[in-house]
C-alpha positions as CSV (number, residue, x, y, z in Angstrom):
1,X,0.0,0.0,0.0
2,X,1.3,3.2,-1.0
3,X,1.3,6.3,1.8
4,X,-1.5,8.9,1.1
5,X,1.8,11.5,1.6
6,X,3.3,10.1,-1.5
7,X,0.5,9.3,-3.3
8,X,-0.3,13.4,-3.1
9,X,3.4,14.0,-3.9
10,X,2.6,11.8,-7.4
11,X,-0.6,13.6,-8.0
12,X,1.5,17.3,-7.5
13,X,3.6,16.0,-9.6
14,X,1.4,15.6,-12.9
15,X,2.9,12.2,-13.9
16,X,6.2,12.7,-13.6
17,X,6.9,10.7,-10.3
18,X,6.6,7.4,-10.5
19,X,6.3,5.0,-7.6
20,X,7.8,1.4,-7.3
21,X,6.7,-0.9,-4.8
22,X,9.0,-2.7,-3.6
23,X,10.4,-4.3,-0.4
24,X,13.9,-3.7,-0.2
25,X,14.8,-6.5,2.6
26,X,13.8,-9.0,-0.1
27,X,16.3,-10.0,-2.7
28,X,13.5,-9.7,-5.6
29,X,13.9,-5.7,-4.5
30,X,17.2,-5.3,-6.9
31,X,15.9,-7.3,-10.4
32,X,12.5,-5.1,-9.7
33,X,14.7,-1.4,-9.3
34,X,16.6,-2.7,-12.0
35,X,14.2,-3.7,-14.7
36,X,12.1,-0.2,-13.5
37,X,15.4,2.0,-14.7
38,X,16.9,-0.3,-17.7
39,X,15.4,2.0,-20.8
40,X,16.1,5.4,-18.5
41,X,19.0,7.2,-20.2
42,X,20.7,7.3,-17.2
43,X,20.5,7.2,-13.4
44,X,21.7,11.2,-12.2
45,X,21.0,11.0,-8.6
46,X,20.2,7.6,-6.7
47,X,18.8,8.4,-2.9
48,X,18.6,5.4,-0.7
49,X,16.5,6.1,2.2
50,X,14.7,3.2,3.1
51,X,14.7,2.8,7.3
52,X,14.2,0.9,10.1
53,X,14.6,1.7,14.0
54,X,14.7,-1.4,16.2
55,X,13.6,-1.2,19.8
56,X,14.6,-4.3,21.1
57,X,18.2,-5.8,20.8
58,X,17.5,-9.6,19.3
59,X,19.6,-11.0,16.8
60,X,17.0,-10.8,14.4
61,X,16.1,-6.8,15.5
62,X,20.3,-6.4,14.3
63,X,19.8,-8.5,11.1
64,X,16.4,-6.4,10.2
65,X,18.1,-3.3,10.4
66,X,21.6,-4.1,8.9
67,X,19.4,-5.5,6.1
68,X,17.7,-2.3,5.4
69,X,19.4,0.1,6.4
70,X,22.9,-0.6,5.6
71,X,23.1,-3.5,2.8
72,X,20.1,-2.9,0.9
73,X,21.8,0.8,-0.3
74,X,25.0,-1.3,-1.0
75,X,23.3,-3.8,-3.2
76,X,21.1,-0.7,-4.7
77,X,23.8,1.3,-5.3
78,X,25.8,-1.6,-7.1
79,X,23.0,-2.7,-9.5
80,X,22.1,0.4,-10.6
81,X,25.7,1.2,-11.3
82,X,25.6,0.7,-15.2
83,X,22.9,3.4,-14.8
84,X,24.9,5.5,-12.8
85,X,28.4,5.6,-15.3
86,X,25.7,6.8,-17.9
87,X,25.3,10.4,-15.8
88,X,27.5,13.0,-17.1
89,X,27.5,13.5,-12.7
90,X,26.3,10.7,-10.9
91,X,25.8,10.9,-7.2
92,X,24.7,8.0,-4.9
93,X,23.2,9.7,-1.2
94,X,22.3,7.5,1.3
95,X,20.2,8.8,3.9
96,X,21.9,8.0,7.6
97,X,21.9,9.6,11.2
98,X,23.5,11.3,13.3
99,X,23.6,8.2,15.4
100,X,25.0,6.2,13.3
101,X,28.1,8.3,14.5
102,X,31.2,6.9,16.7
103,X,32.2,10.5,17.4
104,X,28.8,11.8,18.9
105,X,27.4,8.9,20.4
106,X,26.9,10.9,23.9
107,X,23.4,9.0,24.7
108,X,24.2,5.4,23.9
109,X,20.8,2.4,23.5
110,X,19.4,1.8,19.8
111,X,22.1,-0.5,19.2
112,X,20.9,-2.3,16.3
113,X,19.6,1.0,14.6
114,X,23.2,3.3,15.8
115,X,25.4,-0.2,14.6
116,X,23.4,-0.4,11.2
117,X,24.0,3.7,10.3
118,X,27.6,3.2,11.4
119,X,27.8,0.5,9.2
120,X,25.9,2.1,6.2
121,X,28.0,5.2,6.8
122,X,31.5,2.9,6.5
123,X,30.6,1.4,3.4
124,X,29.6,5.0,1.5
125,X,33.0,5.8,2.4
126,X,34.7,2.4,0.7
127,X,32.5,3.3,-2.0
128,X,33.6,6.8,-2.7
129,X,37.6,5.2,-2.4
130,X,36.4,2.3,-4.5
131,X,34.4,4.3,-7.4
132,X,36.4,7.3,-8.1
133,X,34.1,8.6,-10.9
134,X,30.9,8.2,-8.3
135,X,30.2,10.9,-5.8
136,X,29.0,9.3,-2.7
137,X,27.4,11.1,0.6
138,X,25.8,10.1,3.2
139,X,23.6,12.6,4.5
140,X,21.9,13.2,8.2
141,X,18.2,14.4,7.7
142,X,18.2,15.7,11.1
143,X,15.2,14.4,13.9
144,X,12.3,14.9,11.3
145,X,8.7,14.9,12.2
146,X,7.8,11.4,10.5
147,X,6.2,8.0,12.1
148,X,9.5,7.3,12.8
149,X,11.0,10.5,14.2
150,X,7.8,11.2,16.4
151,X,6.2,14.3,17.1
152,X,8.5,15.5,19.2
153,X,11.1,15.7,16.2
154,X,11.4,19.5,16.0
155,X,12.4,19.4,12.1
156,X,9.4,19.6,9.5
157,X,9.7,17.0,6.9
158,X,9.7,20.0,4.3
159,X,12.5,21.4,6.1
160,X,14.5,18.5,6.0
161,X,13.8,17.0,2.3
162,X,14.7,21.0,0.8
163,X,18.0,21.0,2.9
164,X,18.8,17.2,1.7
165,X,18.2,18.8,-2.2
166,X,20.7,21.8,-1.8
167,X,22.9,19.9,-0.4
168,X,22.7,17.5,-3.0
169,X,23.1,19.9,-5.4
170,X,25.9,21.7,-4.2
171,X,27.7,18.3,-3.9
172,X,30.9,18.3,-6.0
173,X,33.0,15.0,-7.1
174,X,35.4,16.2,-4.6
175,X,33.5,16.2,-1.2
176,X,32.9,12.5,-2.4
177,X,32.9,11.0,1.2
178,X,31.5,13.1,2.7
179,X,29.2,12.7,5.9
180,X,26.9,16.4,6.2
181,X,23.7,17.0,7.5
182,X,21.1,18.7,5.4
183,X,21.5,21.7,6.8
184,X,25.4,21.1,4.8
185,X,27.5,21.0,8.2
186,X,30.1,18.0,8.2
187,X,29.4,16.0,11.4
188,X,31.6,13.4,12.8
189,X,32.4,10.0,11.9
């Protein structure tokens, strides 16, 4: 089932967003992405930021969220590659957090959730080393006001998706690397 959020972003959009349904913890997710982007002339910008925060701290609460939110953007990322060589600037931006960060960890808990962003965070970087002629980021959206982030969050979702685009598009090849928050402040690994 598709959000009513995005479904009013597609309608906004006149018919120039299309939405994939997929489940990116399933393997079938990558031949599905794939196939939906084979005839595009090329793949510009690829944003992973599919998410899961974990409460409790069972193995399978680490495995859910290492398998979305830290190798599902790998494997992403690698099979639309042949997409991404096509750009004339191709930039792969994975969503992260703040605590995903070794740095700033000053309030500990969420293991599985902090582990898996630290993980996802480490492998954008061996990316960026690995694929010189990809720019890679991964980018903090700050505490946003969505079912995940609560109500409490004190960033609006609008807030936080136009500071994620500037940043995005003041990006250049040689900040590839980079972990930035989408206000464009360079936080700590």
């Amino acid at each position: 089932m598709t959000s009513p959020e995005l479904q009013e972003l597609q309608r906004k959009s006149g018919g120039s967003l299309e939405i994939l349904k997929t489940d990116v913890a399933e393997d079938s997710a990558l031949s599905t992405i794939s196939r939906a982007v084979e005839n595009w002339p090329c793949v510009d910008i690829l944003i992973n930021n599919a998410g899961v925060y974990t409460e409790s701290e069972s193995a399978a609460d680490f495995m859910k969220s290492f398998r979305i939110n830290s190798i599902a953007p790998f494997l992403i990322t690698r099979a639309l590659q042949p997409q991404l060589k096509k750009s004339k600037d191709p930039k792969t931006i994975q969503i992260t957090s703040l605590m995903g960060s070794i740095g700033d960890n000053q309030s500990g808990g969420s293991y599985a959730y902090r582990a898996s962003k630290a993980a996802l965070n480490m492998i954008t970087k061996t990316l960026a080393q690995d694929q010189k002629w990809l720019t890679c980021a991964v980018v903090h959206p700050g505490w946003v006001q969505t079912r995940m982030g609560g109500p409490e969050a004190p960033t609006p979702v609008e807030e936080s998706a136009q500071g994620i685009w500037k940043v995005i598009q003041q990006l250049k090849h040689s900040d590839s690397g980079v972990f930035i928050d989408y206000e464009g402040d360079r936080l700590p690994w």
